[in-house]
FIZAVEX-564511 format. One record per residue: residue number from 1; residue in one letter; x, y, z of N, C-alpha, C in turn. Coordinates in Angstrom, 3 decimals. Example, Ala and Ser with C-alpha at 12.3 -4.5 7.8 and 13.67 -1.06 7.14 Angstrom:
2
i=1&aa=A&n.east=13.190&n.north=-5.690&n.up=7.800&ca.east=12.300&ca.north=-4.500&ca.up=7.800&c.east=13.200&c.north=-3.300&c.up=7.800
i=2&aa=S&n.east=12.850&n.north=-2.250&n.up=7.080&ca.east=13.670&ca.north=-1.060&ca.up=7.140&c.east=12.900&c.north=0.030&c.up=7.870
! end
This chain:
81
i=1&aa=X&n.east=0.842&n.north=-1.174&n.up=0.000&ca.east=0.000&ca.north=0.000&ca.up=0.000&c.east=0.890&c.north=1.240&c.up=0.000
i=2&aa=X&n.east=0.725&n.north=2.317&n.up=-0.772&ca.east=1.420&ca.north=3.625&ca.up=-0.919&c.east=0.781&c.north=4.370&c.up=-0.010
i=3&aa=X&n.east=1.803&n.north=5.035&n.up=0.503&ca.east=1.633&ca.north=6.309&ca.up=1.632&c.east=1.607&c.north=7.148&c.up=1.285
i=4&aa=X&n.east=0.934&n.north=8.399&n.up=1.433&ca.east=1.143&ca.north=9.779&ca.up=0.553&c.east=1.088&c.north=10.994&c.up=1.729
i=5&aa=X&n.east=1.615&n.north=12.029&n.up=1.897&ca.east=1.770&ca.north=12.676&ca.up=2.305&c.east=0.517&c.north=13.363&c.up=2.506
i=6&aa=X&n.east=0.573&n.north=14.510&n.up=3.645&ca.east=-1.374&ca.north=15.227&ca.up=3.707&c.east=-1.706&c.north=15.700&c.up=2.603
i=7&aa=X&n.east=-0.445&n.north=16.676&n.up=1.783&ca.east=-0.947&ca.north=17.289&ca.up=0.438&c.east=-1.248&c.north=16.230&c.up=-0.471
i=8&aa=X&n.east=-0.686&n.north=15.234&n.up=-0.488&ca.east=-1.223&ca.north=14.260&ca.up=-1.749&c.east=-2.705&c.north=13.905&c.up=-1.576
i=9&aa=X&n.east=-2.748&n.north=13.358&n.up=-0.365&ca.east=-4.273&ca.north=13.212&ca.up=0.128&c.east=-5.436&c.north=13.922&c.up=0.055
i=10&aa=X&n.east=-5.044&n.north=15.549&n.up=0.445&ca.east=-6.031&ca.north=16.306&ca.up=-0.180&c.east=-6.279&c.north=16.557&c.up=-1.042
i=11&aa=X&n.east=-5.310&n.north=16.865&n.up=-2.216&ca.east=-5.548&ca.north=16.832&ca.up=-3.295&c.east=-6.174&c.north=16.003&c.up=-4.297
i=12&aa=X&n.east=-5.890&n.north=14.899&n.up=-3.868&ca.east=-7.176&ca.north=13.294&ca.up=-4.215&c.east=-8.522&c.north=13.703&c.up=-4.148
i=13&aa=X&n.east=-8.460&n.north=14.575&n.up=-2.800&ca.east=-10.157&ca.north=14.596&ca.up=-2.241&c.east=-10.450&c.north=15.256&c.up=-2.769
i=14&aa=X&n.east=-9.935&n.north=16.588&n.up=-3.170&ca.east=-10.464&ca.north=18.031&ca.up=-4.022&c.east=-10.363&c.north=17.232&c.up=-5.323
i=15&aa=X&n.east=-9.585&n.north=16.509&n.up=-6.210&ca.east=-9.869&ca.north=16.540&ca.up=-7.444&c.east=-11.266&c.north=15.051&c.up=-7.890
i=16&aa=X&n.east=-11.507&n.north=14.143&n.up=-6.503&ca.east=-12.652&ca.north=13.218&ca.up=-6.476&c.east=-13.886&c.north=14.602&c.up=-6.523
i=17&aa=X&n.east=-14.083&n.north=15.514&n.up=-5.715&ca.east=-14.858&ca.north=16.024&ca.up=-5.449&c.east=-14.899&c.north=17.130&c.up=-6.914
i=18&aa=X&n.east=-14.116&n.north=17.423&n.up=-7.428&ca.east=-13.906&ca.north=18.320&ca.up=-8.644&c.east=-14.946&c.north=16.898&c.up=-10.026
i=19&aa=X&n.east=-14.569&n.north=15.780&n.up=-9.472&ca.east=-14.910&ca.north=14.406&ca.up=-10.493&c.east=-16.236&c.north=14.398&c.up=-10.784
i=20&aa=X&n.east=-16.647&n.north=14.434&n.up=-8.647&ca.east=-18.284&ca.north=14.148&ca.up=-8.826&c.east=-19.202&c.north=15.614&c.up=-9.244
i=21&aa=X&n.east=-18.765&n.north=16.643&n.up=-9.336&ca.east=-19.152&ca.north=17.939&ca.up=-9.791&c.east=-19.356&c.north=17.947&c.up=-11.579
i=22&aa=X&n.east=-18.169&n.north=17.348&n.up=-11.858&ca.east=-18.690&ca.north=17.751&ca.up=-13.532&c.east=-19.271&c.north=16.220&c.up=-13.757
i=23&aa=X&n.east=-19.185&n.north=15.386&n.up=-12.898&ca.east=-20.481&ca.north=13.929&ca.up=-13.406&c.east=-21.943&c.north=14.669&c.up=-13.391
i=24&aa=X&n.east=-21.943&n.north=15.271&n.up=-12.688&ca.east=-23.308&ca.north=16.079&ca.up=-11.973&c.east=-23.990&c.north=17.222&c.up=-13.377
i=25&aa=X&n.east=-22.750&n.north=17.581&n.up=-13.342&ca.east=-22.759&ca.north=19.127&ca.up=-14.941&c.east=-23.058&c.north=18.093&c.up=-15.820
i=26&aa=X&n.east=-22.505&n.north=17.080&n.up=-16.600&ca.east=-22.656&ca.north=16.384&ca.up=-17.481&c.east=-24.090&c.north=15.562&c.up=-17.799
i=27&aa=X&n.east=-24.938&n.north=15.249&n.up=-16.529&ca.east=-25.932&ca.north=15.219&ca.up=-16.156&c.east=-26.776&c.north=15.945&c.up=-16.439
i=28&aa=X&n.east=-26.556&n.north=17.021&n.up=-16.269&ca.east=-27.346&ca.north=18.069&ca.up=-16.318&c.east=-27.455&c.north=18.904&c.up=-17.960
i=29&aa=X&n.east=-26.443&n.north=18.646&n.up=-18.454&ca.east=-26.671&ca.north=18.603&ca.up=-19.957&c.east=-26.844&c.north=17.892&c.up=-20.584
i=30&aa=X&n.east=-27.065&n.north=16.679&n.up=-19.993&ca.east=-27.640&ca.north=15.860&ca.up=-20.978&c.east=-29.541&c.north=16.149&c.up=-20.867
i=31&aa=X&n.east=-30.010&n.north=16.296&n.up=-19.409&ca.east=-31.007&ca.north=16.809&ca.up=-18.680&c.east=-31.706&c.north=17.494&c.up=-20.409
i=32&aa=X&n.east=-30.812&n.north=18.985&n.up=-20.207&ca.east=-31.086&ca.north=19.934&ca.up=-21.048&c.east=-31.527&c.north=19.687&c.up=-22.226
i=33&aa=X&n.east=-30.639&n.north=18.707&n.up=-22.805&ca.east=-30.769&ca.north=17.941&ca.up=-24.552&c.east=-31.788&c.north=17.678&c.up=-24.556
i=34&aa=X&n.east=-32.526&n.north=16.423&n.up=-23.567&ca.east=-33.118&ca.north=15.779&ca.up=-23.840&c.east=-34.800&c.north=16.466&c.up=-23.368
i=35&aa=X&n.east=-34.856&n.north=17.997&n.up=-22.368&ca.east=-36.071&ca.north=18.518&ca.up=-22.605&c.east=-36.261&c.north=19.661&c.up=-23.878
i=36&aa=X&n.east=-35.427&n.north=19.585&n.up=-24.529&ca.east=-34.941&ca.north=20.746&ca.up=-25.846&c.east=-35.225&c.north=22.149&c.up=-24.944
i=37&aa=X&n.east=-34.406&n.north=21.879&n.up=-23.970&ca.east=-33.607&ca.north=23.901&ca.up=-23.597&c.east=-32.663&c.north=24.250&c.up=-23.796
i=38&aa=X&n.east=-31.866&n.north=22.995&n.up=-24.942&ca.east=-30.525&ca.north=23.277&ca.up=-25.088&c.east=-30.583&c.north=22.721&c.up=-26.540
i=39&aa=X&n.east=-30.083&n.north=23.489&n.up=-27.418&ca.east=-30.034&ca.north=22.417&ca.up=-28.840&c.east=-28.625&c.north=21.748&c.up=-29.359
i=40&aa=X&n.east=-28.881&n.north=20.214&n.up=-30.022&ca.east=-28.003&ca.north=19.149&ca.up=-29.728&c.east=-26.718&c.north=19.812&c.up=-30.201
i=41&aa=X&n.east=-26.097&n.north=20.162&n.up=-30.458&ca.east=-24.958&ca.north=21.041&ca.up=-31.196&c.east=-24.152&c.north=21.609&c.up=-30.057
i=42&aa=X&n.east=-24.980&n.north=22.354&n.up=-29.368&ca.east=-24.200&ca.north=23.015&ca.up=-28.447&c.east=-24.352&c.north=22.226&c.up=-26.814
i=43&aa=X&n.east=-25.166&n.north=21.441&n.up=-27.077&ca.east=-25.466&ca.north=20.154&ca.up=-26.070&c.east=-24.104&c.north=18.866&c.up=-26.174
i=44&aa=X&n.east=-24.119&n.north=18.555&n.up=-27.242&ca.east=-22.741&ca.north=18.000&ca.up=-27.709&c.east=-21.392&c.north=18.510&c.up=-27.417
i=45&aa=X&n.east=-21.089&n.north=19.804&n.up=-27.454&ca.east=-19.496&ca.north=20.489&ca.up=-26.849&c.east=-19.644&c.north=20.499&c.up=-25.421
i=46&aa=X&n.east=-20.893&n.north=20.966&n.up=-25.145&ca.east=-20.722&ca.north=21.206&ca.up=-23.314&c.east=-20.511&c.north=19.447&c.up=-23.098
i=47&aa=X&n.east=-21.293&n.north=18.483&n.up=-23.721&ca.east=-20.948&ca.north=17.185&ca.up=-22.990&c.east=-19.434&c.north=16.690&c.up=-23.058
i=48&aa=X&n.east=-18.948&n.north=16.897&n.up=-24.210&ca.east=-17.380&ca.north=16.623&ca.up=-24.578&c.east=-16.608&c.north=17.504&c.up=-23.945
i=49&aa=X&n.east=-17.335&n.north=18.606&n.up=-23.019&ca.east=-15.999&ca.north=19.630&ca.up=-22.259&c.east=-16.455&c.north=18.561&c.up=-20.846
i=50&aa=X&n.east=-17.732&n.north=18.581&n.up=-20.620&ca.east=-17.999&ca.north=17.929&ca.up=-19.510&c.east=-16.907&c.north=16.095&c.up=-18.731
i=51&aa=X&n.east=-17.348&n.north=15.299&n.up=-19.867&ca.east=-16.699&ca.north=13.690&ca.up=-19.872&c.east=-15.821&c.north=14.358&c.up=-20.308
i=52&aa=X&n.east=-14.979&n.north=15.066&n.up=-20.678&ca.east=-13.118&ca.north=15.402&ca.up=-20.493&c.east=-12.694&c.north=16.086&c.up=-19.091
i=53&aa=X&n.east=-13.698&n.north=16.867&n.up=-18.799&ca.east=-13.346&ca.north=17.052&ca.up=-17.605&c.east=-13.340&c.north=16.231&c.up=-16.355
i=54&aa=X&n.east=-14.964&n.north=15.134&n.up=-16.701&ca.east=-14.603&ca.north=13.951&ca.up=-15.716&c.east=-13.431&c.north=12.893&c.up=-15.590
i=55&aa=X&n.east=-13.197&n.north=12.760&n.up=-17.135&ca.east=-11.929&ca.north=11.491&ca.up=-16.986&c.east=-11.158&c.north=12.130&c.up=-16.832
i=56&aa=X&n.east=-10.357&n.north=13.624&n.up=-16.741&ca.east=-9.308&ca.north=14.463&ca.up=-16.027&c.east=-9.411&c.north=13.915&c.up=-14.574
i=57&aa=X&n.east=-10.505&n.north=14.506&n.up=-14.333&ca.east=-10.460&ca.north=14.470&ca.up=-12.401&c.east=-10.716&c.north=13.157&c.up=-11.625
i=58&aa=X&n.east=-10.831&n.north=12.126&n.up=-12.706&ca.east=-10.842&ca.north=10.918&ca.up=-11.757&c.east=-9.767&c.north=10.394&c.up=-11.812
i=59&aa=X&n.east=-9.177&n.north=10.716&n.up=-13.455&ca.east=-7.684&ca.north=9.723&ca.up=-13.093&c.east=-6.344&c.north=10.850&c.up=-12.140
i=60&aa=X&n.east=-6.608&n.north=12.314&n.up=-11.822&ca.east=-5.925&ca.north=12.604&ca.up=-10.702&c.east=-6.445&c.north=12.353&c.up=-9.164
i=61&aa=X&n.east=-7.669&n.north=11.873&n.up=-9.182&ca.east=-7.795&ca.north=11.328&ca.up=-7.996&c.east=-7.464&c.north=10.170&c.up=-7.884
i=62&aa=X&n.east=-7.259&n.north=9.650&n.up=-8.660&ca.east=-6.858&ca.north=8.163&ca.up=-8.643&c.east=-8.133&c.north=7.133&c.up=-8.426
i=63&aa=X&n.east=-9.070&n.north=7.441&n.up=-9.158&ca.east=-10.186&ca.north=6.519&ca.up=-9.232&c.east=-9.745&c.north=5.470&c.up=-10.136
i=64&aa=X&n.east=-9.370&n.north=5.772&n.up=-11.179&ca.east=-8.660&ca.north=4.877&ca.up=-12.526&c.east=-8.099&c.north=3.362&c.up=-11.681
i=65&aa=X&n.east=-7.393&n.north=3.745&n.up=-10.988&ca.east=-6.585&ca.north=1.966&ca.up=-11.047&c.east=-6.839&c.north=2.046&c.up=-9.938
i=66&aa=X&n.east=-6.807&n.north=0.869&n.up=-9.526&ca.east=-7.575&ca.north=0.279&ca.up=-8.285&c.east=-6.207&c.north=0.062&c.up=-7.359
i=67&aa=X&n.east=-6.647&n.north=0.076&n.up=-5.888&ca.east=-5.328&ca.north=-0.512&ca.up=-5.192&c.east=-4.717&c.north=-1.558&c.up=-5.684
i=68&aa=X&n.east=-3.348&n.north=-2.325&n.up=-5.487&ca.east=-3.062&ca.north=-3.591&ca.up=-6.050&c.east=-3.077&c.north=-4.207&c.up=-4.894
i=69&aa=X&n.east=-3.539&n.north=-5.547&n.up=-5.254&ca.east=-3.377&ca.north=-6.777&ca.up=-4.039&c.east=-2.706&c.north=-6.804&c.up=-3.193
i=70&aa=X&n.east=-3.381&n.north=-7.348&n.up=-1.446&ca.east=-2.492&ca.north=-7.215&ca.up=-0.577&c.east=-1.934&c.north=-8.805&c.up=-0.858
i=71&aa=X&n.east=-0.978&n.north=-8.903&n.up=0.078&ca.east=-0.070&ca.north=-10.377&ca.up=-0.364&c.east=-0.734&c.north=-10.981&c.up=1.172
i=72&aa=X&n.east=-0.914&n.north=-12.545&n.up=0.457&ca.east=-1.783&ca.north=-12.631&ca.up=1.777&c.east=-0.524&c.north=-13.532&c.up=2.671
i=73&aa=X&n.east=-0.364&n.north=-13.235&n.up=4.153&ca.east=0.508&ca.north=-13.480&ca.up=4.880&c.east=0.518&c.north=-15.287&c.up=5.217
i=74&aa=X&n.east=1.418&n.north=-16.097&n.up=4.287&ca.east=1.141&ca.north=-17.538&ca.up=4.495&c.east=1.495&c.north=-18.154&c.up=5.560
i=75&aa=X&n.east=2.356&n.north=-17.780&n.up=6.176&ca.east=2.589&ca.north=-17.803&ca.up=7.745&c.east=0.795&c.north=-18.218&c.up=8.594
i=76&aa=X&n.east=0.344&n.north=-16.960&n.up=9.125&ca.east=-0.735&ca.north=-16.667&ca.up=9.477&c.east=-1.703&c.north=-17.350&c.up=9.250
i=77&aa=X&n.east=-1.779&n.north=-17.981&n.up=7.914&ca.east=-2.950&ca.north=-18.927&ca.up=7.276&c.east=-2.830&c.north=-20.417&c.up=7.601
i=78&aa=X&n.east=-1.354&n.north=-20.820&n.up=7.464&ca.east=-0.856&ca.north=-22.232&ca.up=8.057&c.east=-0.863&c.north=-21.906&c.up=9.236
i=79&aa=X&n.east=-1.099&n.north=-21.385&n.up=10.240&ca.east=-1.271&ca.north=-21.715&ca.up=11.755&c.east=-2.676&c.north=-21.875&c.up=12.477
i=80&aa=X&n.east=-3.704&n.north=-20.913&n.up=11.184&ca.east=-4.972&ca.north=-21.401&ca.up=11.335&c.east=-5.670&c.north=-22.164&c.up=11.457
i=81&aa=X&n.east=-4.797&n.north=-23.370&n.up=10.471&ca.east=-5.222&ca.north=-24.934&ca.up=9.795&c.east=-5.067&c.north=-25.740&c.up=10.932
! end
C-alpha cells in the first residue's frame, strides 16, 4: 500500500470532489438535450468539455486503477489450519 503525504491526500479529495461535480454538470446537460432547452450542437461540446473534464479528475484522484493486491501473509494462514 502507498503512503502519501497530507498534500497528496487532499488533493485526491479536491480533485474526487472536482470528479463528482462535472459527473453532476454532465448530467445536467444531458437533462437539457433531452427537454430541448438546449439544442443538440451546443449540447454536444458542453458534454465533450464535460466527460473530459470527468476522466481528467478521476484519473488525478486516482479513481482509474484500483489498489493492487495485498499479499496474503502464508505464515498466518498455516497456523490457522
Amino acid at each position: 500500500m502507498e503512503t502519501y503525504g497530507l498534500e497528496e491526500q487532499i488533493m485526491k479529495k479536491v480533485f474526487g470532489v472536482l470528479a463528482f461535480l462535472s459527473f453532476f454538470y454532465l448530467l445536467g446537460v444531458v437533462g437539457a438535450v433531452e427537454q430541448d432547452t438546449m439544442t443538440l450542437g451546443a449540447g454536444m461540446v458542453r458534454m465533450g468539455i464535460g466527460l473530459g473534464c470527468f476522466w481528467l479528475f478521476c484519473e488525478l484522484s486516482g479513481a482509474v486503477y484500483p489498489d493492487p493486491p495485498r499479499k496474503r501473509n502464508w505464515y498466518f494462514h498455516q497456523r490457522q489450519a
